[in-house]
C-alpha positions, 0 to 999 in steps of 0.5 A: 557536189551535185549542181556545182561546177567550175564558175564555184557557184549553185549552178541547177538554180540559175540555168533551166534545164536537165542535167546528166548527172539528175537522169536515170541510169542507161541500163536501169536498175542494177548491181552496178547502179545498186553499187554506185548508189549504196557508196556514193559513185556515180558516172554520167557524160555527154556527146555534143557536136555542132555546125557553124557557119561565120560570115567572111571566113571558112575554116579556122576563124580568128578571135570568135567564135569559140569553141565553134571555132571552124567555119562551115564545118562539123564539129564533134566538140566533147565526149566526155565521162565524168567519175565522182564520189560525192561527199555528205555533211559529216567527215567524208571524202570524195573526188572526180575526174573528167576526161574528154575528147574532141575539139574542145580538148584540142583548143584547151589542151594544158601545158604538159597533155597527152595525145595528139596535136591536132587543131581539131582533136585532142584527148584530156583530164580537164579535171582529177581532183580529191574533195574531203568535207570536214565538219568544222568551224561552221555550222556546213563546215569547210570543202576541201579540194585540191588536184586539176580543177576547173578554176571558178570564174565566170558564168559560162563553163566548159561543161557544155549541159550547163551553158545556155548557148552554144558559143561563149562569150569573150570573158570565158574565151579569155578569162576561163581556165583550168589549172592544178590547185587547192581550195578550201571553200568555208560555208560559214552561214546559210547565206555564205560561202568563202572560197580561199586557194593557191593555184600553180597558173593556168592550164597546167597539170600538177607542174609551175607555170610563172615564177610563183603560184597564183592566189583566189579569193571568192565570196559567194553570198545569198541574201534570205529573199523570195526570189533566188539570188547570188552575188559573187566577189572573184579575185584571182591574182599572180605571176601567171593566172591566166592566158595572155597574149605572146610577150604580154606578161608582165610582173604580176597580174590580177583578175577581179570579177563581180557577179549577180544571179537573179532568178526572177521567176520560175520561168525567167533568170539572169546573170550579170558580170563584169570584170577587169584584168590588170598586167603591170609592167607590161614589156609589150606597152613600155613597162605600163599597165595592159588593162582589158575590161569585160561586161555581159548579161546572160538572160534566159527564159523558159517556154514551156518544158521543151523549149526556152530563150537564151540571149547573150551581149557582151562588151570587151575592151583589150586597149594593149592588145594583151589578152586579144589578137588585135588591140582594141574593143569588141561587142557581140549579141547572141540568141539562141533557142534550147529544144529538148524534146527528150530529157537526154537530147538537145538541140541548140540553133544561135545566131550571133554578131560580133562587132570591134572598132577595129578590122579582128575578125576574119579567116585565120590564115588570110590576112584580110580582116573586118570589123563585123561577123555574122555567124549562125549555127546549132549544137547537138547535145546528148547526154545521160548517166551511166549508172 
């Protein structure tokens, strides 16, 4: 399970950095951390909170940024504790949950969660799921997971260690999800894995949303080159997959996305995505097809071991109104710079412009809107592994 996370790829060979899950247990060496290693358990977390202030708004912002959503104030954005056992090649069986608090969980709280229901504070499961490896059929054999889990599409993540910046992009603010399913990932060869499952819709907790379940398909494949790279084939389809907007919903809707990784050296990476989402008979646009397409390019570059360049641009288009507040399409540009001085501490300064042809961005309870946003801020990360 080490360095895999929600977008359902090897996530440590295309993001620089350190990760809590690699750090030394906080209390050392001890029967606890003895206990963890001999079977397999392991606990690790973060705490990240941030500040960002957004040109033309204050407080609650409308459609971006996100999840630094609240202009000119701080954020604790995450605690998160994570829980794992992982699995080995032979017949094993694992699981993991992830529980956290903060603003995040308030903004991505599922259908039926607990606590409070509060915009800036929430307390939830993004993930509790069960993982068995059976050495089967192939040669790596096949996983096995089923429970909440992060559903596998896009770069980005929820899990904030392994992102680059610290506000995401359109396609995670629309196209990101979690949701109660089961997936079989087949390792069929060295240079491929196929991803097959059922989920019952986004954001859900062990209960239906639609009509009908929803279906993922997904083909990661690594080519045998010097360099490291991944190409990835993401289709994600039902009544109820993902988010759209209010009275959008149409008879089934389908997601594809294609993705490349590029590692082109030691020190520079990039990921390329592009995707597009269909909402057939849509009631909102007459019983037609709402489409919304997606394209972004995230490129990082390491400094030095303290240091390193992260840039983000992207082009969203929602003609129908169906995925964004306001119709129409969006740009943005981000760059940001990851500090860290310490193998557990991270300091995440951005800046960022989003860019519409048409008046979507503003403050959320005034009705002024504009077409341009300026936004600048940092995030403050720390992070470790418990035992």
């Amino acid at each position: 399970m080490t360095g895999r996370d929600d977008s359902g790829a090897d996530r440590k060979t295309y993001t620089l950095g350190t990760y809590p899950e690699d750090q030394k247990p906080l209390l050392g060496r001890d029967a606890l951390s003895d206990w963890g290693h001999k079977h397999r358990v392991r606990s690790f977390g973060w705490l990240d909170g941030g500040f960002t202030s957004v040109s033309n708004a204050s407080g609650l912002v409308a459609e971006a940024p996100t999840p630094n959503r609240f202009s000119n104030q701080f954020m604790l954005d995450a605690a998160w504790v994570v829980l794992e056992r992982s699995t080995i090649k032979t017949l094993s069986w694992g699981f993991r949950t992830d529980f956290y608090a903060g603003s995040d969980a308030a903004l991505l709280r599922s259908q039926n969660h607990f606590g409070l229901d509060s915009t800036r504070w929430g307390t939830e499961f993004r993930q509790a799921y069960f993982k068995l490896h059976t050495p089967i059929l192939f040669r790596e054999g096949i996983d096995w997971t089923a429970g909440r889990i992060n559903i596998p599409t896009g770069v980005e993540t929820t899990l904030s260690p392994y992102n680059q910046l610290y506000s995401r992009g359109y396609f995670w603010t629309h196209d990101g999800s979690s949701g109660t399913a089961l997936f079989a990932t087949a390792h069929t060869n060295s240079q491929t894995d196929i991803v097959l499952g059922t989920t019952m819709g986004y954001n859900t907790s062990f209960i239906l949303r639609g009509r009908a379940p929803g279906y993922l398909a997904k083909l990661i494949y690594h080519p045998l080159t010097e360099m490291k790279q991944q190409y990835l084939v993401t289709v994600y389809t039902g009544p109820k997959p993902l988010a759209a907007a209010s009275n959008h919903v149409g008879t089934w809707q389908t997601l594809a996305e294609l993705q490349a990784r590029e590692v082109w050296t030691p020190h520079f990476n990039q990921a390329f995505d592009v995707g597009y989402f269909s909402d057939p008979h849509d009631p909102a646009n007459g019983r037609h097809n709402s489409g919304s397409q997606d394209a972004f390019v995230i490129t990082s570059y390491e400094l030095n071991r303290i240091a390193a360049l992260h840039t983000r641009l992207e082009w969203f288009a929602d003609p129908h109104g169906a995925r964004a507040a306001v119709p129409g399409s969006y740009g943005e540009a981000t760059a940001g710079i990851t500090l860290r001085p310490k193998p557990w501490f991270e300091f995440r300064p951005e800046i960022r412009g989003d860019f519409s042809g048409q008046h979507s961005f503003g403050a959320a309870d005034s009705p002024i809107r504009h077409r341009n946003e300026l936004s600048a801020g940092f995030e403050l990360l720390l992070k470790g592994r418990i035992f």
